[in-house]
C-alpha positions as CSV (number, residue, x, y, z in Angstrom):
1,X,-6.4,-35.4,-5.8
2,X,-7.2,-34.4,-2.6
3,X,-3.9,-32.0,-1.7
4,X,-4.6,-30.6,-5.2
5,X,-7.7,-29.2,-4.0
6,X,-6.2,-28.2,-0.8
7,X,-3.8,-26.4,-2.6
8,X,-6.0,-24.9,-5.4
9,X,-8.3,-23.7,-2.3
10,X,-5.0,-22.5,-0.3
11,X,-4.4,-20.3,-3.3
12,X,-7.9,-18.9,-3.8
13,X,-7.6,-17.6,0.0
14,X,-4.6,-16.0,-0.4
15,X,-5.5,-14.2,-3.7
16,X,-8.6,-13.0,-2.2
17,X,-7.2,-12.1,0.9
18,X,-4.2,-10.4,-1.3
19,X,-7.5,-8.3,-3.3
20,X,-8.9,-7.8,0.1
21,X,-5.7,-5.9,1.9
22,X,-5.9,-3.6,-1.6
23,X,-9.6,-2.9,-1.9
24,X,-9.4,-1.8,1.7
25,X,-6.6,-0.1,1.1
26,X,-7.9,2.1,-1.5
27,X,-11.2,2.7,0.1
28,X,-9.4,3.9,3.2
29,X,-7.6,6.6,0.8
30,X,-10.8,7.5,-1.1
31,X,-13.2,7.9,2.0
32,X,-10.4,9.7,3.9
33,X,-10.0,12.2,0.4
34,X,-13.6,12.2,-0.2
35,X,-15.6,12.7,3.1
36,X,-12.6,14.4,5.7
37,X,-14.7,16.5,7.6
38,X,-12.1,18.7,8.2
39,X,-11.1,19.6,4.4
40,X,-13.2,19.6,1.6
41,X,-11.5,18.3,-1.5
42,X,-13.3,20.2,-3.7
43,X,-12.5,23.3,-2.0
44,X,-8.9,22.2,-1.9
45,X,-8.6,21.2,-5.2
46,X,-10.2,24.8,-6.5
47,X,-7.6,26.7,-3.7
48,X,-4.9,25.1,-5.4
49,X,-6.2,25.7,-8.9
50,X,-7.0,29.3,-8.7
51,X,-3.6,30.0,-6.7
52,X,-1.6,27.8,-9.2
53,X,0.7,26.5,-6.2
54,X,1.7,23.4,-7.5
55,X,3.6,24.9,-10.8
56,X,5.8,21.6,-13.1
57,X,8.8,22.6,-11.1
58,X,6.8,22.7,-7.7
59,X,5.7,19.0,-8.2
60,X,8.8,17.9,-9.5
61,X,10.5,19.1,-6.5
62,X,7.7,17.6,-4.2
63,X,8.5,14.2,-6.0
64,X,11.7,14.3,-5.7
65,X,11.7,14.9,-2.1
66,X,9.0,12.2,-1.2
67,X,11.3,9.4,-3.4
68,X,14.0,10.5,-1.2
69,X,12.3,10.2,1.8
70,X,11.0,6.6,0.7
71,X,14.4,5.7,-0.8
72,X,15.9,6.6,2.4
73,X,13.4,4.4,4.4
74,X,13.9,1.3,2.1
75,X,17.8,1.9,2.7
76,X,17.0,1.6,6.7
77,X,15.3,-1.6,5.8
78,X,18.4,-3.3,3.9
79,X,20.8,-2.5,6.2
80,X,18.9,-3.7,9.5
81,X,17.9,-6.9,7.4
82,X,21.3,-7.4,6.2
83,X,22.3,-7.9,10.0
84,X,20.6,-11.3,9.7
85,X,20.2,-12.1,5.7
86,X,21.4,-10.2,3.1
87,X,18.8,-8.7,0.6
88,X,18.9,-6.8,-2.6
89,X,17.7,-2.9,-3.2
90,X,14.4,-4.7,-4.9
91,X,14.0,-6.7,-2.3
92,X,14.0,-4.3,0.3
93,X,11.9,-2.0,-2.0
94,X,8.9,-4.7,-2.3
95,X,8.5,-5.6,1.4
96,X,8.9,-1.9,2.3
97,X,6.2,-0.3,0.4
98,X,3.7,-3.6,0.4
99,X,4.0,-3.5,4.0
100,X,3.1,-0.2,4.0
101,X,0.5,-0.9,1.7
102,X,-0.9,-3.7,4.0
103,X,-0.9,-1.4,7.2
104,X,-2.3,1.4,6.0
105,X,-5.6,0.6,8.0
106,X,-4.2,-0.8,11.1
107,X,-3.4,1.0,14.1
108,X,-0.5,2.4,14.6
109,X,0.8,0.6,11.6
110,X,1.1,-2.6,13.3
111,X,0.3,-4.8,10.4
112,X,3.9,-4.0,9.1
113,X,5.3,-6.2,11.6
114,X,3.3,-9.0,10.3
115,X,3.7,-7.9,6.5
116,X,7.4,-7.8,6.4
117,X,7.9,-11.3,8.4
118,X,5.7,-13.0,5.9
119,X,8.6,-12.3,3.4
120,X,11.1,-14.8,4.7
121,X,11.0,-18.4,5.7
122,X,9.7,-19.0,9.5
123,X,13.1,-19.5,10.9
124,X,13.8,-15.5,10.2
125,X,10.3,-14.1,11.4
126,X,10.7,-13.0,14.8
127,X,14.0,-11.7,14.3
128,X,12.3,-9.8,11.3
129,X,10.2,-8.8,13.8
130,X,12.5,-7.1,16.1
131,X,14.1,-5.9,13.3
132,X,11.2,-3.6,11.9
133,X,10.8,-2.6,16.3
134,X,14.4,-1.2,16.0
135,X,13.8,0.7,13.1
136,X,10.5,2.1,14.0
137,X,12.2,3.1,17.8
138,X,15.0,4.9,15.8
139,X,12.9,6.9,13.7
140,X,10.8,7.5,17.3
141,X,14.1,8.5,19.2
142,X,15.1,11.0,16.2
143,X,11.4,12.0,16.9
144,X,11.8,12.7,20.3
145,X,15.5,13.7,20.5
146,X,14.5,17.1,18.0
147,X,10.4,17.3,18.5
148,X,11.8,18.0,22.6
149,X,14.2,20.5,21.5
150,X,11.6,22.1,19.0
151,X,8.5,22.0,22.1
152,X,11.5,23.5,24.4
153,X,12.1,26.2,22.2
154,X,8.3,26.6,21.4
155,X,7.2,26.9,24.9
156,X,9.7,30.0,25.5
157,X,8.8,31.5,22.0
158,X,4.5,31.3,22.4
159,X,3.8,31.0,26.1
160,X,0.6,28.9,26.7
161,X,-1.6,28.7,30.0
162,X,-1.1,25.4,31.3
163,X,-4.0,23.8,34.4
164,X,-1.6,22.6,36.9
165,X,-4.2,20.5,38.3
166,X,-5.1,18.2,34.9
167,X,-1.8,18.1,34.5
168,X,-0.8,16.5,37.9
169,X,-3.9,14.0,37.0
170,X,-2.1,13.3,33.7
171,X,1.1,12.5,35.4
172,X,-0.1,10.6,37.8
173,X,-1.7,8.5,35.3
174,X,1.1,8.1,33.0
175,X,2.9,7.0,36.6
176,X,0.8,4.7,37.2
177,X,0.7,3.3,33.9
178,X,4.6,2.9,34.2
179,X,4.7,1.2,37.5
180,X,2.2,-1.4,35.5
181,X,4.7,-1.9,32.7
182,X,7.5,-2.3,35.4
183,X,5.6,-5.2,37.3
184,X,4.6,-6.8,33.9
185,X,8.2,-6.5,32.5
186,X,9.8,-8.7,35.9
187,X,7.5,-11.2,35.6
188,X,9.2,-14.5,33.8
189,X,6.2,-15.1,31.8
190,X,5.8,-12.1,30.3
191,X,6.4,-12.7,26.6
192,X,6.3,-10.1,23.2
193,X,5.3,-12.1,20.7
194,X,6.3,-15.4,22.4
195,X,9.8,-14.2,22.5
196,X,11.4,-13.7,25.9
197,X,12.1,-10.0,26.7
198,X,15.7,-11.2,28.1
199,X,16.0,-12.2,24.4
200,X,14.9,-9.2,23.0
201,X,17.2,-7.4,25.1
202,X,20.3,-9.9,24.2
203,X,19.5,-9.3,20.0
204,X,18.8,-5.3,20.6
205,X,22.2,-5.1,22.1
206,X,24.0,-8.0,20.1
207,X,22.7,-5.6,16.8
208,X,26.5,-4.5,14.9
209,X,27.5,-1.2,16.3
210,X,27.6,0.0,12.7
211,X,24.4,-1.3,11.7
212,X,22.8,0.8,14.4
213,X,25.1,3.8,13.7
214,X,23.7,3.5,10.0
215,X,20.0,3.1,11.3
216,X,19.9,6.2,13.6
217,X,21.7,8.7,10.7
218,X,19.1,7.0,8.1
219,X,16.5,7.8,10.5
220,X,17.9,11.4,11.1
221,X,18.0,12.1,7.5
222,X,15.2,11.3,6.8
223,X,13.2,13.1,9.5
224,X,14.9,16.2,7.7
225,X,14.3,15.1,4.4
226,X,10.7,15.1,5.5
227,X,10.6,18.1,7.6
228,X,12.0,20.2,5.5
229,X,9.5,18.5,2.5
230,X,6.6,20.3,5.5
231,X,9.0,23.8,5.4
232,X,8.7,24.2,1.4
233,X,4.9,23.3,1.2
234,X,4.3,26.2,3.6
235,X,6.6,28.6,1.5
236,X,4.4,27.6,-1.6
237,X,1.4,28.4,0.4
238,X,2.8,32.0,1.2
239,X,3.0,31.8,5.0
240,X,5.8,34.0,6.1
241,X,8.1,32.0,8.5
242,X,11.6,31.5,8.2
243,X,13.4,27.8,8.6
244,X,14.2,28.0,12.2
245,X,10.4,29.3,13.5
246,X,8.9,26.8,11.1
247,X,11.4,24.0,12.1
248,X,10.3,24.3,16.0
249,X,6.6,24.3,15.5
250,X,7.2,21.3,13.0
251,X,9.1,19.4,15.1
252,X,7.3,20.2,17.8
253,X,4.2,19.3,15.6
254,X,5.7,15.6,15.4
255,X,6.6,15.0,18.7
256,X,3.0,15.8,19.9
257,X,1.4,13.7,17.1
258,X,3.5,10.5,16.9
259,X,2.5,9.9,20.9
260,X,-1.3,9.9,20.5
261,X,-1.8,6.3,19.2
262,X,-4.4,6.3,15.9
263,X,-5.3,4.0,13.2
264,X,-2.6,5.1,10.6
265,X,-5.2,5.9,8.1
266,X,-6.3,9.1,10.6
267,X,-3.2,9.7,11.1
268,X,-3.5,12.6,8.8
269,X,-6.6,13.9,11.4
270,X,-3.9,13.5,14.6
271,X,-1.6,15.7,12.8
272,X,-4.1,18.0,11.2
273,X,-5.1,18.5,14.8
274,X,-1.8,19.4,16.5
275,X,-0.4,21.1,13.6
276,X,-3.5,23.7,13.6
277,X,-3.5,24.3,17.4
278,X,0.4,24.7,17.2
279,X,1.1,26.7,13.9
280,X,-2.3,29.0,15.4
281,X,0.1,30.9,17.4
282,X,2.3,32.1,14.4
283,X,-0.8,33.4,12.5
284,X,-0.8,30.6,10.1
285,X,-4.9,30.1,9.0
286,X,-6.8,26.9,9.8
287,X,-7.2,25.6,6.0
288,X,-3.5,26.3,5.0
289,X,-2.1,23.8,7.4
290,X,-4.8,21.4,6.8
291,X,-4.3,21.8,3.1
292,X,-0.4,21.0,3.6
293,X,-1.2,18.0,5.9
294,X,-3.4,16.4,3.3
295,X,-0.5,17.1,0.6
296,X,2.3,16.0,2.9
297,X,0.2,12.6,3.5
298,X,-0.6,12.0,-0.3
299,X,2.8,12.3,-1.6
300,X,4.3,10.2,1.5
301,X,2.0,7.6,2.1
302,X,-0.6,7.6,-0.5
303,X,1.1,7.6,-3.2
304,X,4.0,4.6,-1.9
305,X,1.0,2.8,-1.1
306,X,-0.6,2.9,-4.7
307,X,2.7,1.4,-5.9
308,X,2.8,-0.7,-2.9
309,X,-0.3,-2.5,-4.4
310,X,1.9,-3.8,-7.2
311,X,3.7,-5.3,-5.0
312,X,0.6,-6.8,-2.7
313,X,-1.0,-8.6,-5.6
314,X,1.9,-9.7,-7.1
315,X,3.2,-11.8,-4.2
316,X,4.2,-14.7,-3.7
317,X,4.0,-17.2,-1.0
318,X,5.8,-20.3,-2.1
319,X,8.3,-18.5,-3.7
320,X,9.0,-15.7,-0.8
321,X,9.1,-18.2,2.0
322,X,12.9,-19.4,0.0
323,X,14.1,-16.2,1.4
């Protein structure tokens, strides 16, 4: 009688804590859409109305481009999973977007990590772990690998004043901060997530050649997918660039943005941010780029999210942990 209870009370926990990571979620979305201080939603729903941007074939095309984008991301996921389990499209589907769904308030999107391990049985979880680390530092290196190239190209294209002397402070901190990291990463205690760094080293590198081949042009794909996604909403919203001056402010735009750590939901803010100081020096006005941000961020993470929920409520403890 008693472990019936227990279990009855387990259960009532877990579906309230399951209502809990969805309520939030969607009250994250509505407060960001409803009171962002930087855009009006009224004002950005009447902009688009009156200027009839988003024609049938202008959504369809913005749909199809977002389900690529996710499609391409739940592709990563399979592939770097299958390295230790092999999982179905489904499968891969329902963790990816109800992790997403269940980190959409955390910073930096850390609450993935957790989301996704709780999928399989305990014996898989920290390799689950370093799994999702791997895929997120492959879409980062794509990041940086093109977002250095656009900034390069940026710099020679719009010169900008730089103050030698907060930038030698910045350095020196970032120095500093390194030298810290260095000392932390020799000592024999130091542990990520009670897993030896020697060992995270050993799996990184022990990862199939191919699997990481397939990860990095995943990754690459679907930073263009995504990019380009950023390119066609500024076409609808008739600024006058052409795909290689757009592509090294957007890049650029990126780079700067995915180094400023945020809580994901204000993520949208970080890039609104950079992406109007950057795309200020080609002319481009305030409310257009803030009115693609918010677009680019509904159709790439609101939306996934929303179905994501699905998957949220509809999980299942007992019966995941037999993966």
């Amino acid at each position: 009688m008693h472990n019936a209870l227990s279990y009855k009370t387990k259960q009532f926990f877990f579906v309230l804590i399951k209502l809990s990571i969805v309520v939030g979620a969607f009250y994250f979305i509505y407060n960001k859409l409803v009171n962002n201080n930087s855009l009006d939603l009224s004002e950005f729903a009447t902009f688009l109305t009156e200027n009839k941007i988003f024609s049938t074939k202008n959504i369809i095309s913005l749909l199809f481009l977002s389900v690529i984008n996710s499609f391409l991301e739940i592709s990563k996921w399979k592939i770097l999973v299958s390295s230790i389990k092999k999982i179905t499209f489904p499968e891969a589907l329902q963790q990816s977007l109800g992790s997403l769904t269940a980190s959409l308030f955390t910073p930096n999107r850390i609450g993935e990590y957790g989301a996704k391990a709780i999928y399989f049985k305990k014996l898989y979880r920290k390799r689950i772990l370093l799994l999702n680390l791997i895929g997120n530092m492959m879409q980062m290196a794509v990041t940086v690998i093109l977002g250095t190239i656009g900034l390069i190209l940026f710099l020679q294209y719009y010169p900008i004043e730089i103050n030698t002397h907060k930038v030698s402070k910045f350095l020196i901190i970032i120095l500093v901060i390194l030298a810290f990291l260095l000392f932390g990463l020799k000592q024999k205690r130091y542990r990520i997530q009670g897993i030896l760094i020697k060992k995270v080293k050993r799996f990184i590198t022990e990862l199939p050649f191919k699997i990481s081949v397939l990860t990095f042009l995943i990754s690459t794909l679907r930073y263009l997918v995504f990019s380009f996604q950023f390119y066609y909403l500024l076409h609808l919203f008739g600024v006058q660039l052409n795909y290689k001056d757009a592509m090294i402010i957007i890049t650029s735009m990126y780079l700067l943005a995915s180094v400023i750590p945020s809580i994901f939901i204000f993520d949208v803010v970080v890039k609104g941010s950079v992406a109007v100081y950057l795309f200020s020096f080609a002319g481009v006005n305030e409310f257009t780029i803030l009115c693609i941000i918010t677009t680019m961020w509904f159709l790439n993470f609101v939306l996934p999210s929303i179905f994501g929920s699905y998957y949220v409520l509809s999980f299942n403890f007992d019966k995941q942990n037999d993966l």
